[in-house]
C-alpha positions in Angstrom: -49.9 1.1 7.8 -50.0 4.7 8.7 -52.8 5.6 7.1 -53.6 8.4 4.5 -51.9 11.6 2.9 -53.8 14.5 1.3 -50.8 14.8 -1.7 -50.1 18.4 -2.4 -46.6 17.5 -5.0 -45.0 14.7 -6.7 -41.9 14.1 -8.6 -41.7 11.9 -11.5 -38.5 9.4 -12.1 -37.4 7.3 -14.9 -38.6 4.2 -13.0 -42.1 5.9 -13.3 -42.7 5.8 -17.4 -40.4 2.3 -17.2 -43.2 0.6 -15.1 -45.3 2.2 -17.3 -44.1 0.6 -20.3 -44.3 -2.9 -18.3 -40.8 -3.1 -17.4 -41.5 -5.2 -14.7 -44.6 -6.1 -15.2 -44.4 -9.7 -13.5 -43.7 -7.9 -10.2 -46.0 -5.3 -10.5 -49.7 -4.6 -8.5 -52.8 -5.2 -10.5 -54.0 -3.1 -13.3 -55.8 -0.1 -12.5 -53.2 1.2 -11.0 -51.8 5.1 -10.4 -48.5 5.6 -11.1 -45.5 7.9 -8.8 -43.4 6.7 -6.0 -42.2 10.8 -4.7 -44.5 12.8 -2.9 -44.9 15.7 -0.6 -48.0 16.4 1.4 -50.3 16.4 4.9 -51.1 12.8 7.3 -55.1 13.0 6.8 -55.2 9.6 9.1 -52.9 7.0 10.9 -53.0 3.8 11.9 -53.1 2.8 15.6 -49.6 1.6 16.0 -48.2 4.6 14.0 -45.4 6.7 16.6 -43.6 9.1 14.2 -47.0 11.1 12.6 -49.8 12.7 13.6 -53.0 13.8 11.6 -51.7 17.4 9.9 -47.9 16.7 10.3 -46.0 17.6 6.7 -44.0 14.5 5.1 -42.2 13.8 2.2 -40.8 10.3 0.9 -40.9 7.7 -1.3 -44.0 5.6 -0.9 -42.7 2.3 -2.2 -40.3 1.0 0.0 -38.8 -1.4 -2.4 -38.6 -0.2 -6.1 -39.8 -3.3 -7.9 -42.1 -5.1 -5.7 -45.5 -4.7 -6.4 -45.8 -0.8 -5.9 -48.5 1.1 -4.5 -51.8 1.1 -6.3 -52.3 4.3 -5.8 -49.3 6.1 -6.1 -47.9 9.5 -5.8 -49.8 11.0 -9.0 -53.6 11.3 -6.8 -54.9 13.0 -4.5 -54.8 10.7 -2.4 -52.8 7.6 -1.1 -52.2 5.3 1.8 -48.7 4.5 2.9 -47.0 2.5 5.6 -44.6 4.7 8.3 -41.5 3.6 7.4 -40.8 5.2 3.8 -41.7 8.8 5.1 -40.1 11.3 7.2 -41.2 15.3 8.2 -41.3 17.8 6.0 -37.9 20.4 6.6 -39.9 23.5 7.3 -37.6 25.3 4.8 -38.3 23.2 1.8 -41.9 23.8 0.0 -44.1 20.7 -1.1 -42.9 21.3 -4.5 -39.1 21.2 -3.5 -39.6 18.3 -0.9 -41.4 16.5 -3.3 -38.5 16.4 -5.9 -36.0 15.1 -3.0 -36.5 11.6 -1.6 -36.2 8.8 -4.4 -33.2 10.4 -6.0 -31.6 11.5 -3.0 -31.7 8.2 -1.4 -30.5 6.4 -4.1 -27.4 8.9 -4.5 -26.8 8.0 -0.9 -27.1 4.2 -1.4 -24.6 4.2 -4.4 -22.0 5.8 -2.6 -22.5 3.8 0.9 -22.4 0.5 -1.5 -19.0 1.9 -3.2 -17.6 2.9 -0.1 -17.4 6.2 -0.6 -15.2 8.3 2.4 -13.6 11.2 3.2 -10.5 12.2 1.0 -11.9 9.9 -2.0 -11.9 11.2 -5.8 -15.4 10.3 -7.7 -16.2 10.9 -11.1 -20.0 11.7 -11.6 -21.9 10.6 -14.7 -24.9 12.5 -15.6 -24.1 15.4 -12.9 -27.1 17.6 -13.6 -29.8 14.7 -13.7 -31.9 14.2 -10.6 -29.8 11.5 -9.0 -26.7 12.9 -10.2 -26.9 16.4 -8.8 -27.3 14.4 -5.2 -24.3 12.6 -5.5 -22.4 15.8 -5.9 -23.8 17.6 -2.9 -23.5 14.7 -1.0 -19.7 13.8 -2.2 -19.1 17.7 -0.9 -20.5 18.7 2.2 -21.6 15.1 3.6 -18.6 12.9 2.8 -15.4 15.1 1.9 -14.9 14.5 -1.6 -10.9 15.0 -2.7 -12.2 15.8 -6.1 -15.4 16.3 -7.6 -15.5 15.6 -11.3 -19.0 15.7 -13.4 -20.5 15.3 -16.6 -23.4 17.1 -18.5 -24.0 19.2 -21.6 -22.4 22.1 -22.1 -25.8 24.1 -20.7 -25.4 22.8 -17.4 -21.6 23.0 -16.4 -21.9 26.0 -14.3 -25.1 24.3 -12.0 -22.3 21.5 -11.8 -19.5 24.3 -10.3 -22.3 25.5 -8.0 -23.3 21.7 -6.4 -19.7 21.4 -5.8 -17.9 20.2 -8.5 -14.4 20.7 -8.9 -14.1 19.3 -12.7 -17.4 20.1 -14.9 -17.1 18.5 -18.1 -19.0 19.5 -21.0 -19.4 15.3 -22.8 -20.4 17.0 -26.0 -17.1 18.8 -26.8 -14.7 17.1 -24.8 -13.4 13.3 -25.3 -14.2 10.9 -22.9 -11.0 8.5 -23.3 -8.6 11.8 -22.8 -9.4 12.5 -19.2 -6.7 14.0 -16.9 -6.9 11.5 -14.2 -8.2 8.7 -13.1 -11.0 8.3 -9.9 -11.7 6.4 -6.5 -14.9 6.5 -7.2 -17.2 6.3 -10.6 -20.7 6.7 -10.1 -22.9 6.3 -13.6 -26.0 7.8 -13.4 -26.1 8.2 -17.7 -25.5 4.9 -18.6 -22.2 5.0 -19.7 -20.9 2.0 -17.6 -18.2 1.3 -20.4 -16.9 4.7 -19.7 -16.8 4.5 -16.2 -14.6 1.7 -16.1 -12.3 3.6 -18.3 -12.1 6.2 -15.9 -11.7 4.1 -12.1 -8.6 3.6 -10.5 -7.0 0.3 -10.0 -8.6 -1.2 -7.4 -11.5 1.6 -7.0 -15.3 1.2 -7.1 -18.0 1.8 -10.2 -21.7 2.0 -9.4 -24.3 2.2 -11.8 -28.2 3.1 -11.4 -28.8 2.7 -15.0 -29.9 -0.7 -16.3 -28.7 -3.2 -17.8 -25.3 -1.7 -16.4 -22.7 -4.6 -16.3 -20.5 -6.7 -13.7 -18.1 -5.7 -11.7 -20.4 -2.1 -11.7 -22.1 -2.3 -8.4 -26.0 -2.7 -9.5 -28.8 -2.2 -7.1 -32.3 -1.6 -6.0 -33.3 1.4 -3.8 -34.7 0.0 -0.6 -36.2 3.7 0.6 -36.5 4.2 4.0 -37.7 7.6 5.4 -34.6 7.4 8.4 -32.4 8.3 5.5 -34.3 11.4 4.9 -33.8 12.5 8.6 -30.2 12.2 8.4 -30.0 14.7 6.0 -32.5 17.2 7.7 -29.7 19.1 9.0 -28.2 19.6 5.5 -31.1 20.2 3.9 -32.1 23.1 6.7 -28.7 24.8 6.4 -28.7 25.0 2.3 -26.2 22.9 1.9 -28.2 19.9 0.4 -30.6 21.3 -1.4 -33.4 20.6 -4.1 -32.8 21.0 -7.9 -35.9 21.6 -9.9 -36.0 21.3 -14.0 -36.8 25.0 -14.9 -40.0 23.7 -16.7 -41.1 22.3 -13.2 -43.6 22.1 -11.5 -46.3 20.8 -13.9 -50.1 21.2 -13.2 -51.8 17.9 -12.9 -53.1 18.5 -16.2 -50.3 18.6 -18.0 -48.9 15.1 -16.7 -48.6 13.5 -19.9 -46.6 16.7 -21.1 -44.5 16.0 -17.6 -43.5 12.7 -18.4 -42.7 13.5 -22.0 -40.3 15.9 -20.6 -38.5 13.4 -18.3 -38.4 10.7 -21.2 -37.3 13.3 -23.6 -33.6 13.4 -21.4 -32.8 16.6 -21.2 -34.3 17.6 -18.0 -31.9 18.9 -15.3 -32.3 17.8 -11.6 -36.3 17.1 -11.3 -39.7 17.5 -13.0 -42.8 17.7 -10.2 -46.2 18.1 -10.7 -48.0 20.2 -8.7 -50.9 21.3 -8.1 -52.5 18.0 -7.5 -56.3 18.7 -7.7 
């Protein structure tokens, strides 16, 4: 265990108001519980075979190293919680609490999906919810850490030009335009909207679909994050130089109090990259 974090922000994901609703209820920890898995904030205390913190050093992650099984307790949403080394890594000293807080379960599951699809250098991919949390890390990632061909990416019409400014080559608008009549066909699909019908449609013969949304359907490649703070190091350098960076819903960040009116916003689906809530009292 490493010991104890003083939270100062954390981000909210659909997986949050799904374990909420008793999704996986069988898997779960005991009732009372707190529920987040993203947070930012300061090591308060560590364990005595902790190596990688100190008391006062800034970290991010996600504190639930696998999604399902039997999350924290206390979660991200307190002012407190106790976490084990291995999910967390330092704070980039460019990123605020607030930004970093908005980062780690998304951006490691982008990364998983395309590592799972096989995702390299000089592949197409077709993006499926391109301005959602998840999605608007698959584009930067596609870009600058893999060498994406082609960059193609859905959201509403609102949202094309944050698409064109993550990277993407093809914005499209899925209210006005028709999903069979696409131009071409991709390496890659990765289905971050639940459109897994869709995203068959638009592979290649003999190319890869990943989905994140459930109950997604075989042969989509279907996982579970496994987070692991090393995966947030990676990316450090990225994230330092600007070309990774955090996208925050324009309603965000949300003070404690308004929590409820937080997750309201996230279920509502028409947030763009990630609702946190911060100050945490």
């Amino acid at each position: 265990m490493l010991g104890s974090i003083l939270i100062s922000a954390a981000s909210l994901n659909p997986i949050d108001y799904k374990r909420m609703g008793g999704l996986f209820k069988d898997s779960d920890s005991p009732l009372p519980s707190a529920p987040g898995y993203d947070v930012a904030g300061v090591v308060v205390k560590v364990g005595i075979a902790v190596k990688k913190f100190k008391v006062g050093d800034e970290v991010y992650g996600d504190i639930n190293e696998k999604a399902f099984d039997h999350p924290k307790v206390v979660g991200s949403l307190a002012e407190y919680t106790a976490v084990e080394e291995k999910p967390l890594a330092h704070k980039p000293p460019n990123l605020s609490f607030v930004e970093a807080a908005s980062i780690p379960l998304a951006m490691e599951t982008a990364y998983e999906g395309l590592e799972r699809a096989g995702f390299s250098d000089g592949k197409s991919i077709l993006v499926l919810g391109g301005a959602g949390g998840v999605g608007t890390f698959v584009i930067q990632l596609a870009k600058h850490v893999y060498g994406a061909s082609k960059i193609a990416a859905t959201s509403s019409t609102k949202t094309l030009e944050l698409l064109r400014n993550l990277g993407a080559d093809l914005p499209i608008d899925y209210t006005q335009e028709n999903n069979e009549d696409l131009p071409e066909k991709f390496d890659v699909v990765y289905d971050a909207a639940g459109e897994t019908e869709w995203a068959f449609k638009a592979v290649k013969e003999g190319g890869k679909v990943v989905t994140i949304v459930p109950p997604g359907f075989p042969p989509a490649i279907i996982f579970l994050l496994t987070s692991d703070g090393a995966n947030l190091e990676k990316f450090r350098p990225y994230i330092e130089n600007g070309k990774v960076k955090p996208i925050l819903d324009p309603k965000s960040p949300f003070p404690f109090s308004q929590t409820k009116e937080a997750f309201a916003h996230l279920e509502s689906n028409r947030a763009t990259g990630k609702i946190v809530v911060y100050p945490i009292p």
